[in-house]
VMD Tcl script that builds the backbone (N, CA, C; Angstrom):
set m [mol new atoms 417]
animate dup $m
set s [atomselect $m all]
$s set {name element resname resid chain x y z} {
  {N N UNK 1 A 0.833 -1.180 0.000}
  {CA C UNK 1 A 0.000 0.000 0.000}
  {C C UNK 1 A 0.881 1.247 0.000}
  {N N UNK 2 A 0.517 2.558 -0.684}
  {CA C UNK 2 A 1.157 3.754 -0.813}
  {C C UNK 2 A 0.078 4.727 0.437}
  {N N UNK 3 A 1.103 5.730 1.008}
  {CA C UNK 3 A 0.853 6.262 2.212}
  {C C UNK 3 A -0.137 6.835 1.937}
  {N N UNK 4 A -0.420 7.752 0.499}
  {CA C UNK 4 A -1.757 8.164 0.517}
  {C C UNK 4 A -3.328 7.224 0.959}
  {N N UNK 5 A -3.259 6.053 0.820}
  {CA C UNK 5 A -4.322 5.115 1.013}
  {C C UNK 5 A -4.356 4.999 2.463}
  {N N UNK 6 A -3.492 5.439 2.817}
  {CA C UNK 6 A -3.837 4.507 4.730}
  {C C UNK 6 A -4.156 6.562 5.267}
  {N N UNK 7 A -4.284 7.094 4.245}
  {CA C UNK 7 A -5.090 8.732 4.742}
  {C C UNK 7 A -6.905 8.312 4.810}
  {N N UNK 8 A -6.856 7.266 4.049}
  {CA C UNK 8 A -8.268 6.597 3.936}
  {C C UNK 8 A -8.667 6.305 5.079}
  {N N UNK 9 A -8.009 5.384 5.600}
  {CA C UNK 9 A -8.186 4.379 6.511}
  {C C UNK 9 A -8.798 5.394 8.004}
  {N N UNK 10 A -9.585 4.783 8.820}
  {CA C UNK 10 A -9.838 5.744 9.522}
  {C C UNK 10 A -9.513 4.675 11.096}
  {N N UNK 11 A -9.261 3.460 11.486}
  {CA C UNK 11 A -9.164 2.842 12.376}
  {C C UNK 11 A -8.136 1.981 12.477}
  {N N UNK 12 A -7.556 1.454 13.312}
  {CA C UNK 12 A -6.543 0.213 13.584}
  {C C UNK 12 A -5.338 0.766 13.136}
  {N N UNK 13 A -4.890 1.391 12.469}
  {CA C UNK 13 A -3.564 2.259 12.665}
  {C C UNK 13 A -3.000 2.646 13.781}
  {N N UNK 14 A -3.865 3.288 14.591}
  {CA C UNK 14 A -3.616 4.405 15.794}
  {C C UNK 14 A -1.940 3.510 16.296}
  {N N UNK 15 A -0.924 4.183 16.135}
  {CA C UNK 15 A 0.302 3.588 17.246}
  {C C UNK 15 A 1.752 3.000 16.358}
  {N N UNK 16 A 0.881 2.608 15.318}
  {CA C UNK 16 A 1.363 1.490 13.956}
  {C C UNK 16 A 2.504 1.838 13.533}
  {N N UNK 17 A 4.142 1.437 13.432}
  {CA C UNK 17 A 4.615 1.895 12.317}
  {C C UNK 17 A 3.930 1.666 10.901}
  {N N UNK 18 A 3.890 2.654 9.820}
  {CA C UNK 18 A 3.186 2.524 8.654}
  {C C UNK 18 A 4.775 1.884 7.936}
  {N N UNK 19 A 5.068 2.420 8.173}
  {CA C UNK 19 A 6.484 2.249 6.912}
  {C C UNK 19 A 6.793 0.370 6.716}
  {N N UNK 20 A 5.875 -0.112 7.503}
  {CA C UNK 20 A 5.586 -2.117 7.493}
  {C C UNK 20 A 4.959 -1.867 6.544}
  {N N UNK 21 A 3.763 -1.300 6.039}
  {CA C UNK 21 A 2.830 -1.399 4.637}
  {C C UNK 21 A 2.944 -0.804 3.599}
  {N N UNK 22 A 3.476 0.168 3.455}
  {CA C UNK 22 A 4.184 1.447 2.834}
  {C C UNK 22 A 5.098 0.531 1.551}
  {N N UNK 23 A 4.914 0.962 0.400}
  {CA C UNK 23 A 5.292 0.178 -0.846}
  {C C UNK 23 A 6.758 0.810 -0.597}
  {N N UNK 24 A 7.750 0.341 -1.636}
  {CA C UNK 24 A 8.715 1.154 -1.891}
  {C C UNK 24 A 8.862 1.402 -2.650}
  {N N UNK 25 A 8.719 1.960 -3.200}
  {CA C UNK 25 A 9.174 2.239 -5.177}
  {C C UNK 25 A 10.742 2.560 -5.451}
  {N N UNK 26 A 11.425 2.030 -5.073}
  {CA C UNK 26 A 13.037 2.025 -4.945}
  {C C UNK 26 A 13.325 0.883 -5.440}
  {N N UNK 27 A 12.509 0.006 -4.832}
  {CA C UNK 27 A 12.657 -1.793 -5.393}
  {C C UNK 27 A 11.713 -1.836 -6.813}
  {N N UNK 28 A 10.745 -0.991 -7.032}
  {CA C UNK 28 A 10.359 -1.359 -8.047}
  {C C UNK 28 A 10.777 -1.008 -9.396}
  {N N UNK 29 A 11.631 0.321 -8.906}
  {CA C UNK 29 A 12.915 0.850 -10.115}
  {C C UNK 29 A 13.811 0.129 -10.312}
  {N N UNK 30 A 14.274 -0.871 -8.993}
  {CA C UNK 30 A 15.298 -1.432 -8.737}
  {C C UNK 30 A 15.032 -2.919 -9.867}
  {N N UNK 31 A 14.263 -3.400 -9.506}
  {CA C UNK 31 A 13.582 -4.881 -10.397}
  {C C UNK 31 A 13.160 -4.149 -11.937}
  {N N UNK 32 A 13.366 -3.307 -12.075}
  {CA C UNK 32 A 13.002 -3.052 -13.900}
  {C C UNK 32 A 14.457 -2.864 -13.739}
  {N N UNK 33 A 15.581 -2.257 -13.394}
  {CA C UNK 33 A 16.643 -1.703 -14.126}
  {C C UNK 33 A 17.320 -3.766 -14.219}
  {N N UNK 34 A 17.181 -4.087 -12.921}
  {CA C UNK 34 A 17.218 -6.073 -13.158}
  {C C UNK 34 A 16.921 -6.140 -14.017}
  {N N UNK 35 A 15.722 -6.890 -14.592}
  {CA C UNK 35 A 15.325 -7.060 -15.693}
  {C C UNK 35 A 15.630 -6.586 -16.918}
  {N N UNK 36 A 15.622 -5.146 -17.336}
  {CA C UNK 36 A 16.903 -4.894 -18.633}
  {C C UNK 36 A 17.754 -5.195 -18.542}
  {N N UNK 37 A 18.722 -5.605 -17.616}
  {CA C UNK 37 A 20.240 -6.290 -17.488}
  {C C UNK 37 A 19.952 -7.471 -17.977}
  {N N UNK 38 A 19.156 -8.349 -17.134}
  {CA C UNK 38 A 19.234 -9.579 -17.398}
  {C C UNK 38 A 18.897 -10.259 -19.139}
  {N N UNK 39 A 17.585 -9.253 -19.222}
  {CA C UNK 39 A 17.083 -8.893 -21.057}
  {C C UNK 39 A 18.568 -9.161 -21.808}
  {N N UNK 40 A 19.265 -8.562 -21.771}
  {CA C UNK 40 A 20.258 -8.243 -22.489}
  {C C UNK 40 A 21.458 -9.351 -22.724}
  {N N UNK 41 A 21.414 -9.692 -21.253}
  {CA C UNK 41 A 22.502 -10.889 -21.309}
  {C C UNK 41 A 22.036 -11.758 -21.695}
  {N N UNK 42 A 20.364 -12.254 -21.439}
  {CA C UNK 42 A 19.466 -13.530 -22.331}
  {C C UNK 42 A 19.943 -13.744 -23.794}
  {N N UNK 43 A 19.689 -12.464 -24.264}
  {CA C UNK 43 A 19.546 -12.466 -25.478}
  {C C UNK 43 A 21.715 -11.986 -26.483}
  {N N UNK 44 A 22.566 -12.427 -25.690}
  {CA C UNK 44 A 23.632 -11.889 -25.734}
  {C C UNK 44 A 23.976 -13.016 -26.798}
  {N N UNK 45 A 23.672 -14.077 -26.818}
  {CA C UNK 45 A 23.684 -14.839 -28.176}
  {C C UNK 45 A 24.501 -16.321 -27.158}
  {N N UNK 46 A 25.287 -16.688 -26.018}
  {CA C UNK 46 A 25.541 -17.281 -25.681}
  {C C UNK 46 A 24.338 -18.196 -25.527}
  {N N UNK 47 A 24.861 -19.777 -25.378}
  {CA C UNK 47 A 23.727 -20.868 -25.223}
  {C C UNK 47 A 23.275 -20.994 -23.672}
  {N N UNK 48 A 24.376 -20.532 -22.975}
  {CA C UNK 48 A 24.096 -21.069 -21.170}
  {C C UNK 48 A 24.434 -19.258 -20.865}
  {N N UNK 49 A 23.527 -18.408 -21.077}
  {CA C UNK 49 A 23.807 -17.135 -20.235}
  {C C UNK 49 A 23.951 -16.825 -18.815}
  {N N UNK 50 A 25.162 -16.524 -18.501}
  {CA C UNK 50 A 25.532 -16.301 -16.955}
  {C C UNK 50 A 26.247 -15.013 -16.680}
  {N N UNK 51 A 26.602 -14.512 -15.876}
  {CA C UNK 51 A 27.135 -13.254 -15.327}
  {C C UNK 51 A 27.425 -13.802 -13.425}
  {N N UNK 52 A 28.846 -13.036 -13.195}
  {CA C UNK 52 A 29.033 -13.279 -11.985}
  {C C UNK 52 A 27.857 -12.393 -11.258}
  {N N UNK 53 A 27.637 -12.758 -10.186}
  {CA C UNK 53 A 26.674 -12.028 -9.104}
  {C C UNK 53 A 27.442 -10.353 -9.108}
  {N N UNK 54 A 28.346 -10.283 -8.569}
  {CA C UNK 54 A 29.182 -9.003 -8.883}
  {C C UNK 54 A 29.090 -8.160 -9.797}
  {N N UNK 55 A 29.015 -9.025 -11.117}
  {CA C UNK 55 A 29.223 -7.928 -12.258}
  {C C UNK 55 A 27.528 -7.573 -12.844}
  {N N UNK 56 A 26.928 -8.693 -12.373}
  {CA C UNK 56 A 25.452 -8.299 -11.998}
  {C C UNK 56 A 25.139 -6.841 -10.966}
  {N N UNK 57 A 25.309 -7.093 -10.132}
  {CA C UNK 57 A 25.161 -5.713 -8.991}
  {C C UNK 57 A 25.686 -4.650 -9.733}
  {N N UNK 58 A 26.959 -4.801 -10.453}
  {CA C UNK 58 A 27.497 -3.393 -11.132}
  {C C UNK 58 A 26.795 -2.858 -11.898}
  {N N UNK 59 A 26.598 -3.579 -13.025}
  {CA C UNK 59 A 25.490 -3.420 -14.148}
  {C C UNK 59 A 24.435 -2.999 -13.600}
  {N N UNK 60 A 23.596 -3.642 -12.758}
  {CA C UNK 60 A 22.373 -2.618 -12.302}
  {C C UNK 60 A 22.611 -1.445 -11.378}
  {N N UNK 61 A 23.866 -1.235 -10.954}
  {CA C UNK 61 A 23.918 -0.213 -10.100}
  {C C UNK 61 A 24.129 1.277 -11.445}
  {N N UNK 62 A 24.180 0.818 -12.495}
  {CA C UNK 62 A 24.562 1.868 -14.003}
  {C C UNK 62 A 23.787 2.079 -14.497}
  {N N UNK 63 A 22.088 1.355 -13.983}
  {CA C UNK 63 A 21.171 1.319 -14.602}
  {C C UNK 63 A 20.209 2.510 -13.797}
  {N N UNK 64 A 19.556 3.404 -14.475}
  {CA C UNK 64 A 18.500 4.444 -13.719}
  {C C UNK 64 A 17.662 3.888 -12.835}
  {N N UNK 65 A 17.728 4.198 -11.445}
  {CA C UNK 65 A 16.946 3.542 -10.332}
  {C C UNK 65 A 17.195 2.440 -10.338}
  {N N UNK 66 A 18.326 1.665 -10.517}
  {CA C UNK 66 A 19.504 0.658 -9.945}
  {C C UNK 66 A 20.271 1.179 -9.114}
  {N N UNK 67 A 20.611 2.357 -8.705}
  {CA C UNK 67 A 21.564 3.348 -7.474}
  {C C UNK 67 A 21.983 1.564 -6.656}
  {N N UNK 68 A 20.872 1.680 -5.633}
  {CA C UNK 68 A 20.721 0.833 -4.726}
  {C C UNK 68 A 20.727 -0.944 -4.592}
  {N N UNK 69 A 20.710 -1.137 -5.462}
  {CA C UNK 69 A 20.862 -2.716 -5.680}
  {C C UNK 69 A 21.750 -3.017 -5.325}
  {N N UNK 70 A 21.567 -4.667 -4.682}
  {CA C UNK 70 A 22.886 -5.478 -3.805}
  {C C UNK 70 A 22.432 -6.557 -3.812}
  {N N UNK 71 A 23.003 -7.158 -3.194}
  {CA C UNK 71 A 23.034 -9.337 -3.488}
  {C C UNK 71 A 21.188 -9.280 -2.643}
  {N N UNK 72 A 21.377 -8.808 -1.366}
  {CA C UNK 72 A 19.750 -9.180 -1.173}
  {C C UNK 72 A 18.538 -8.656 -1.675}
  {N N UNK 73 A 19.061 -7.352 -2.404}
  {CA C UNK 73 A 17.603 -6.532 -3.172}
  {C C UNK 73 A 17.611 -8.030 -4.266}
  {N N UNK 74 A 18.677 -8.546 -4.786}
  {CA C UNK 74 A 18.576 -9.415 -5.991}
  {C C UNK 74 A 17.975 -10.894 -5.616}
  {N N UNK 75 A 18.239 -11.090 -4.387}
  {CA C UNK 75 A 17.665 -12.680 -3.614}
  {C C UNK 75 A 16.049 -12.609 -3.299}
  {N N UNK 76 A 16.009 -11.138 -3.066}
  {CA C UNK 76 A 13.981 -10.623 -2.962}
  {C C UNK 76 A 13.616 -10.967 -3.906}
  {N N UNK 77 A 14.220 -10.199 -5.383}
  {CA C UNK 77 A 13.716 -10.390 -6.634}
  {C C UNK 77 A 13.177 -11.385 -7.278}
  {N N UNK 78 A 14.428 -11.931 -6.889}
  {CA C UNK 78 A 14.190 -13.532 -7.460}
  {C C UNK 78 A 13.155 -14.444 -6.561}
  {N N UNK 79 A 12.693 -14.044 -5.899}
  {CA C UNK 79 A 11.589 -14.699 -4.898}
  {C C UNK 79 A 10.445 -14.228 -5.134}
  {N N UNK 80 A 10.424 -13.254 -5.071}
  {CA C UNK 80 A 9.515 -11.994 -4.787}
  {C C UNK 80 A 8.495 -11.625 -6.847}
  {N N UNK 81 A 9.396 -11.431 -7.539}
  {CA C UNK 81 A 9.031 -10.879 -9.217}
  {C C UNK 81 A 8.930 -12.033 -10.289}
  {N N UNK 82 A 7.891 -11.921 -10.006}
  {CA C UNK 82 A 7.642 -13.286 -11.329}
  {C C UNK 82 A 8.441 -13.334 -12.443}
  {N N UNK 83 A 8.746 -11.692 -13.431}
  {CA C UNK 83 A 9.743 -11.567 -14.238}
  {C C UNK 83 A 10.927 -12.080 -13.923}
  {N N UNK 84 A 11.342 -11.833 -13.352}
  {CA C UNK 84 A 12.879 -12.207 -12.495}
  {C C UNK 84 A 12.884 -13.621 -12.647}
  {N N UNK 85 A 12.304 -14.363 -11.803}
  {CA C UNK 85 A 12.219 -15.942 -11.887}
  {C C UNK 85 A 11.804 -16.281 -13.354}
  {N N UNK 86 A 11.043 -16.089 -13.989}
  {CA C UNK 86 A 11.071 -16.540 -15.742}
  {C C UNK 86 A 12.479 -16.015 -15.963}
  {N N UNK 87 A 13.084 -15.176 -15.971}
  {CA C UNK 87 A 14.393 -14.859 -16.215}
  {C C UNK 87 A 15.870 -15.527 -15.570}
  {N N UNK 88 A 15.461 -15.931 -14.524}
  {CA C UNK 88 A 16.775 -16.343 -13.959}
  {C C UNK 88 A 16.672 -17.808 -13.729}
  {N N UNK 89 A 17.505 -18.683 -14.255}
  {CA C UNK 89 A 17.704 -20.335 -13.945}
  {C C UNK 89 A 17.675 -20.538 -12.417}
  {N N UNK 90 A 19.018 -20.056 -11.879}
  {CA C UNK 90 A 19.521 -20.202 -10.629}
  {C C UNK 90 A 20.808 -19.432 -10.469}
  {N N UNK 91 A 20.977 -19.640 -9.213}
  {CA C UNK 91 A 22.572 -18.897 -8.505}
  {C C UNK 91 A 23.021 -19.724 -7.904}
  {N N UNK 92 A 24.162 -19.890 -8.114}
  {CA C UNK 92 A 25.270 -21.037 -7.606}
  {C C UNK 92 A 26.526 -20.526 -7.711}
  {N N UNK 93 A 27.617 -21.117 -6.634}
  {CA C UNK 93 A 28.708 -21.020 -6.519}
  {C C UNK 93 A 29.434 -21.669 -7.090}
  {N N UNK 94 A 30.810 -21.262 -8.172}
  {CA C UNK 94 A 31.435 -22.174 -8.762}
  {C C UNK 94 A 32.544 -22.920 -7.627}
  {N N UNK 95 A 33.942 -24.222 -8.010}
  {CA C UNK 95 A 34.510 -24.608 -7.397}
  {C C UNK 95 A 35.298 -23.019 -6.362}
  {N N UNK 96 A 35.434 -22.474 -7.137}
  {CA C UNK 96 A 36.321 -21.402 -6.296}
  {C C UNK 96 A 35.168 -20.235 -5.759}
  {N N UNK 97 A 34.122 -20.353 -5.542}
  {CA C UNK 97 A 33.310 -19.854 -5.100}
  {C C UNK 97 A 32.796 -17.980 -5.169}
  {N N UNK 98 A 32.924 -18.341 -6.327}
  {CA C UNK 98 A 32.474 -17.237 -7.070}
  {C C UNK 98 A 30.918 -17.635 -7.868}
  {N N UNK 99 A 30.194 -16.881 -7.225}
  {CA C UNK 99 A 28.517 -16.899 -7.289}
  {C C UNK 99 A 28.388 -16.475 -8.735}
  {N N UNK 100 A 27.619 -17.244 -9.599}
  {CA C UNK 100 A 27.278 -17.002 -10.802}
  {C C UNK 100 A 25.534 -17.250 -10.948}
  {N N UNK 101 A 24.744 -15.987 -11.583}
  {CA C UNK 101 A 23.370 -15.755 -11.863}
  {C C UNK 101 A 22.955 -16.319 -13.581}
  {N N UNK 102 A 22.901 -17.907 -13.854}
  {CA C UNK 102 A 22.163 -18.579 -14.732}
  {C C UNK 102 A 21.447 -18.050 -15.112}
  {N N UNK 103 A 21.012 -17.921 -16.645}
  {CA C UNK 103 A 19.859 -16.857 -17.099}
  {C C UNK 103 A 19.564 -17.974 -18.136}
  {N N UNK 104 A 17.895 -18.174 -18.222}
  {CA C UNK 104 A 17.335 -19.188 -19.219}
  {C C UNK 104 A 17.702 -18.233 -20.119}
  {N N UNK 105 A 18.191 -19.143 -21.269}
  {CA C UNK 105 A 18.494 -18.771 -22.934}
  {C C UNK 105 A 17.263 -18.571 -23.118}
  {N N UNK 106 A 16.685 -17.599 -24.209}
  {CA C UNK 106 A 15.404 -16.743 -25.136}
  {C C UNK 106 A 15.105 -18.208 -25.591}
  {N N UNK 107 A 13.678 -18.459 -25.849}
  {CA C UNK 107 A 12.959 -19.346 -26.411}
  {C C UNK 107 A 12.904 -19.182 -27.483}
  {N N UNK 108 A 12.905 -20.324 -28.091}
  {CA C UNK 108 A 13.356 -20.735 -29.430}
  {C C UNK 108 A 12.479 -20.138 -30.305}
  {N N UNK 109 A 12.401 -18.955 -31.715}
  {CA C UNK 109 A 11.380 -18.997 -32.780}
  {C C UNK 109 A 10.953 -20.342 -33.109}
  {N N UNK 110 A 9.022 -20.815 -32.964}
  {CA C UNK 110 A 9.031 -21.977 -33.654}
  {C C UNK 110 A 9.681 -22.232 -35.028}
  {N N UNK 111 A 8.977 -23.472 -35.509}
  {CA C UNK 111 A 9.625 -23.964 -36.941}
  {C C UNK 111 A 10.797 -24.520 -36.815}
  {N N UNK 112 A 11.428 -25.188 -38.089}
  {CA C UNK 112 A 12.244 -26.435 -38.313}
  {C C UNK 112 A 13.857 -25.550 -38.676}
  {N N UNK 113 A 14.351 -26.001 -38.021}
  {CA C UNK 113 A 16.030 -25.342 -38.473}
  {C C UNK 113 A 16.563 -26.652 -38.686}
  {N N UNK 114 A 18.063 -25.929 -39.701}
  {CA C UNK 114 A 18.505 -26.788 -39.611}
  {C C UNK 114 A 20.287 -26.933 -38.884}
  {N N UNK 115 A 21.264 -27.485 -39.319}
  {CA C UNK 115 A 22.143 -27.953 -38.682}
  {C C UNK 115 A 23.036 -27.125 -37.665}
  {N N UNK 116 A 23.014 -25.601 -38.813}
  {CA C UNK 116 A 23.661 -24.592 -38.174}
  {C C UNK 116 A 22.299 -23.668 -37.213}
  {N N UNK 117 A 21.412 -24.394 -36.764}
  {CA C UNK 117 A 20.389 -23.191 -36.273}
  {C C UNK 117 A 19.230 -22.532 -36.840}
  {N N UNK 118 A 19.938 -22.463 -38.231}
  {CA C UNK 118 A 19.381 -21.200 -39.032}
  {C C UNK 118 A 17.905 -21.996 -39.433}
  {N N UNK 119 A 17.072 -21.299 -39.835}
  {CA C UNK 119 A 15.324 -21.596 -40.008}
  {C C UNK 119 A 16.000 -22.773 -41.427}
  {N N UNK 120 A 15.122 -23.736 -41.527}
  {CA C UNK 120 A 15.274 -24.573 -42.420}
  {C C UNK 120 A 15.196 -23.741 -43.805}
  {N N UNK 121 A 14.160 -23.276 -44.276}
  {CA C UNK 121 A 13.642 -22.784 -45.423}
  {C C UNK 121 A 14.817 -21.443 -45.801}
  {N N UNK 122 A 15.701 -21.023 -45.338}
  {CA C UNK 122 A 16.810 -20.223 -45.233}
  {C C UNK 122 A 17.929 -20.486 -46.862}
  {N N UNK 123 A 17.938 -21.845 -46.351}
  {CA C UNK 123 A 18.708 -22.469 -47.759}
  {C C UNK 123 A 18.056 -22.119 -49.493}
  {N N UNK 124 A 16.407 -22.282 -49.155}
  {CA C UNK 124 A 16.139 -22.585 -50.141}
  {C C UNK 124 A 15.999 -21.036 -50.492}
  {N N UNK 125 A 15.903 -20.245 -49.291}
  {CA C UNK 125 A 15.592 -18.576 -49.792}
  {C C UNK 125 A 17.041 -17.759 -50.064}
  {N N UNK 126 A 17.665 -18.609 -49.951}
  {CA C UNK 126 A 19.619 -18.119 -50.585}
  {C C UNK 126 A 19.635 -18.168 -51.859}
  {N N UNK 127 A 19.138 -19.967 -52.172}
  {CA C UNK 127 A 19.074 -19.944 -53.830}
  {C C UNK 127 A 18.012 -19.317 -54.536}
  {N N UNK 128 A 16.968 -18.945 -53.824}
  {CA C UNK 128 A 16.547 -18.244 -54.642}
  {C C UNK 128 A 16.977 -16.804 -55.132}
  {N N UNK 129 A 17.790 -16.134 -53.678}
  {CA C UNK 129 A 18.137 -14.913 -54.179}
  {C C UNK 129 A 19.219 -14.799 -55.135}
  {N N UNK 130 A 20.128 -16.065 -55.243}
  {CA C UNK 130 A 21.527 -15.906 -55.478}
  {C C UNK 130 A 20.495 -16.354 -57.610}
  {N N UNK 131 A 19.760 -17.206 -57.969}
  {CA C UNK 131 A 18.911 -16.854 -58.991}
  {C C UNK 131 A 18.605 -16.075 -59.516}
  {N N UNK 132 A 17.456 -15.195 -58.653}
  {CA C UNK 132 A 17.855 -13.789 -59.252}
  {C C UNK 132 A 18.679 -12.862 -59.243}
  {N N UNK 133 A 19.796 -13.166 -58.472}
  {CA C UNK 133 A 20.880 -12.357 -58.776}
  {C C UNK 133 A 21.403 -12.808 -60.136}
  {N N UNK 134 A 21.657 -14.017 -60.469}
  {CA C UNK 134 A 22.075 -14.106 -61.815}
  {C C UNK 134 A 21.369 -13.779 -62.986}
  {N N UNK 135 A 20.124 -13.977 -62.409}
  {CA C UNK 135 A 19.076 -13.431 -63.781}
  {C C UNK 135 A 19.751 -11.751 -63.784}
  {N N UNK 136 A 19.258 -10.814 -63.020}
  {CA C UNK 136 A 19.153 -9.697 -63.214}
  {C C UNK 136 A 20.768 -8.977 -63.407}
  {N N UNK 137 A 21.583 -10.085 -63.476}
  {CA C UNK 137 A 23.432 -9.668 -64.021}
  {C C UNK 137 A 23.321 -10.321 -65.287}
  {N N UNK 138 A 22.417 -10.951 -65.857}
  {CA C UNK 138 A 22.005 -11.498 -67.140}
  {C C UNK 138 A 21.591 -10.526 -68.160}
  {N N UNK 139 A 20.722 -9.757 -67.673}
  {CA C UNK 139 A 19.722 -8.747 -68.234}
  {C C UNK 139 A 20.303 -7.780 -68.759}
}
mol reanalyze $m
mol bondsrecalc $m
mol representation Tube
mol addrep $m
């Protein structure tokens, strides 16, 4: 709840810290500037996207209303923001214990590819262009 709403309220407050119900909108700048980080590294073209926890915190601390981000604003997130969790695999420590943030790879465009990735029908739309390229160096 935002403080204007509990101006509503007319009972059971009396004594209360409010700042227990009181939204923050610090975390909610904080979990979008997350989320474009993480956006970015998804889609960075690697198959297993990861980033150390560290260079995570940096990156969102560069991000507008990221100021404040740290390992536990990022452990809320991931609990707490549905985005976040579709976005993040897991966090784990490697042998030398350096914490690394797993990011599910972007879901696949449907349809049939083939060996190298590329959309199946790719091949056949090469020869066709590389066709009319010869037609129209013909002409």
């Amino acid at each position: 709840m935002r403080y204007k709403e509990f101006a509503l309220f007319e009972a059971g407050i009396d004594g209360e810290d409010l700042s227990a119900y009181v939204e923050d909108d610090a975390d909610h700048e904080a979990d979008a500037a997350l989320m474009d980080v993480l956006r970015r590294i998804q889609f960075s073209g690697a198959k297993m996207p990861k980033i150390t926890v560290a260079a995570l915190i940096n990156l969102v601390n560069n991000e507008p209303g990221g100021e404040a981000f740290d390992k536990t604003a990022l452990e809320k997130a991931k609990s707490n923001n549905d985005g976040v969790k579709q976005l993040i695999k897991n966090i784990e420590a490697d042998n030398n214990g350096i914490e690394y943030v797993f990011i599910k790879p972007p879901e696949p465009i449907a349809g049939e590819t083939n060996a190298d990735g590329a959309p199946a029908d790719a091949e056949k739309s090469a020869s066709i262009v590389s066709g009319m390229a010869s037609r129209a160096a013909g002409a």
